[in-house]
LOMARKOL-458475 format. One record per residue (C-alpha): residue in three letters; x, y, z. Coordinates in steps of 0.5 Angstrom, whole numbers, plus 500, padded with zeros to 3 digits. Example, Ala and Ser with C-alpha at 12.3 -4.5 7.8 and 13.67 -1.06 7.14 Angstrom:
2
ALA525491516SER527498514
END
This chain:
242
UNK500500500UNK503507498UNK504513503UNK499516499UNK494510500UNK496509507UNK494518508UNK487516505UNK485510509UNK488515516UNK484521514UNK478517512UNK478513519UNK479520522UNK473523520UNK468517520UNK471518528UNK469526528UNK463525525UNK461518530UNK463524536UNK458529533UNK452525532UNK447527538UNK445521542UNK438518544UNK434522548UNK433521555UNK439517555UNK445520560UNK453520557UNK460521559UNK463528558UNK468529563UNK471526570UNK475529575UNK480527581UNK472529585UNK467531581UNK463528574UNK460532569UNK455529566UNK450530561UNK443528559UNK437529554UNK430532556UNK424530552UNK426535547UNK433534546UNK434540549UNK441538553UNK441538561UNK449538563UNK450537572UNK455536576UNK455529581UNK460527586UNK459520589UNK461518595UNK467513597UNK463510602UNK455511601UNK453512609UNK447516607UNK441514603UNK439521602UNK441524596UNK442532595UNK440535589UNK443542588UNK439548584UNK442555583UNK440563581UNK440567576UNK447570576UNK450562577UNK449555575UNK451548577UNK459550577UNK458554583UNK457548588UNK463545586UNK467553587UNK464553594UNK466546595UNK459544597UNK459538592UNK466536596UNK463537603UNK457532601UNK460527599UNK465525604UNK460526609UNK457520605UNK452523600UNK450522594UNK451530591UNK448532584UNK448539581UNK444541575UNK445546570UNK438550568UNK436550561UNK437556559UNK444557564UNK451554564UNK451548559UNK445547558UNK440550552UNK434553553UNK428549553UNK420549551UNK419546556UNK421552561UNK416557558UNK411554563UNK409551571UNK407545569UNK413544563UNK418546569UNK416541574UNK416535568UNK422537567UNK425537573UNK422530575UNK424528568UNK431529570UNK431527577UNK428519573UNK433520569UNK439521575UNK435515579UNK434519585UNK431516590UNK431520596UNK431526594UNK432533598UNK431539593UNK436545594UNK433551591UNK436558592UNK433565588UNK430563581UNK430556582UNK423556585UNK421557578UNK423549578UNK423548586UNK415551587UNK411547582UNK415540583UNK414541591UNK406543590UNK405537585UNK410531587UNK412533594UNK411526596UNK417524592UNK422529596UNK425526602UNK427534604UNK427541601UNK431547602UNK429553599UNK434559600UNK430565599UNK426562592UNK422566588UNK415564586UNK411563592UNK407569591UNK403563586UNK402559592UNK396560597UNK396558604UNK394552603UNK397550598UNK403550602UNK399547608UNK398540604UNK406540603UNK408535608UNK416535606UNK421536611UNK424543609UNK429548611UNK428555610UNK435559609UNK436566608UNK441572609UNK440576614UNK441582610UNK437580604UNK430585606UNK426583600UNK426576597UNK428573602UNK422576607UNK417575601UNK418567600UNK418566607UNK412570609UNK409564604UNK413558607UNK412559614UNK405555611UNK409549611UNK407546616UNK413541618UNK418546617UNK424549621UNK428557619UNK436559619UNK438566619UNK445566617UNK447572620UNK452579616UNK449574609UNK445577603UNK440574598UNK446570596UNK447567604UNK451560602UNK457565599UNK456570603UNK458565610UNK458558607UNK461555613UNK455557617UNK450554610UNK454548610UNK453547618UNK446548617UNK445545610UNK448537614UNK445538621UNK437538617UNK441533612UNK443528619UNK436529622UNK433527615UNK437521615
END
């Protein structure tokens, strides 16, 4: 075979294997992107082949069944957790973590889905189904209670816990909407934090099983503002659940 044969056959080899990359899988299916010596970013499909990208560290040593699952506000998306070394944290502490990017936000593309209450709430069911999460307990900080909110009202009973950090959209729930969720639940805020923050929890002390932490000198985004003092009221909930 000449050299010139030889370059053919390598060039030919190398652009079926640039196209097999570019090929886009099967929708809900999840796939490899990236792993790193603590943290796995993965990547799945929604109903509408709109990429969702998260961030997930597994427990050497699984001592908790209870799974976290992280959203985040506007200004941020699923790499935030791993900055703040949330991820980490709750992953030597025995949990199984997960952060996910929003559609829309960091790595993952708008979705059709997001444009309604209901799609929101699908949607966030369809991807913890698609991560397996069993026990979940829901992180929602600022805008993530778009998501948050109606999957609470609508499938509260798939929650081993919730964690709402100053969300918004609780102004769309009445009293006894929230009166009939019976999760577990978190309120954290800033102390600082004088409008968000005293609006969702106006709305939330109607949850009938709920406890509230005020993490003092803290703004609207509390868990950067003090994550020490986030992260000790974060695993003592995360405890008493398990």
């Amino acid at each position: 075979m000449s050299r010139y044969q030889v370059a053919l056959l390598c060039l030919g080899l190398l652009l079926m294997l640039l196209l097999y990359l570019g090929l886009p899988g099967p929708p809900e299916q999840t796939s490899w992107l990236w792993r790193g010596p603590s943290v796995t970013v993965l990547a799945g499909l929604t109903r509408g082949n709109s990429p969702i990208f998260y961030r997930e560290v597994l427990p050497l040593h699984q001592t908790h069944r209870v799974e976290v699952v992280l959203l985040h506000g506007k200004a941020f998306n699923s790499h935030m957790w791993e900055q703040l070394g949330t991820l980490q944290l709750l992953s030597k502490r025995g949990y199984r973590a997960v952060a996910i990017d929003l559609p829309g936000f960091g790595n993952s593309a708008p979705s059709k889905e997001a444009s309604t209450e209901a799609g929101r709430a699908e949607l966030l069911e369809l991807v913890l189904q698609n991560l397996e999460v069993q026990n979940a307990v829901l992180v929602s900080p600022s805008l993530s209670g778009r998501y948050a909110l109606p999957f609470l009202m609508r499938s509260h009973h798939q929650l081993h816990g919730f964690v709402p950090i100053a969300p918004t959209s609780t102004q769309n729930y009445t009293q006894e909407q929230f009166w009939a969720v019976k999760t577990p639940t978190l309120i954290l805020y800033g102390e600082l934090d004088h409008i968000l923050a005293r609006e969702s929890l106006r709305q939330l002390r109607h949850l009938p099983n709920h406890s509230v932490v005020k993490l003092h000198n803290a703004g609207h985004a509390c868990y950067l503002h003090k994550p020490q003092d986030f992260h000790l009221a974060l695993l003592a909930f995360l405890d008493h659940l398990s």
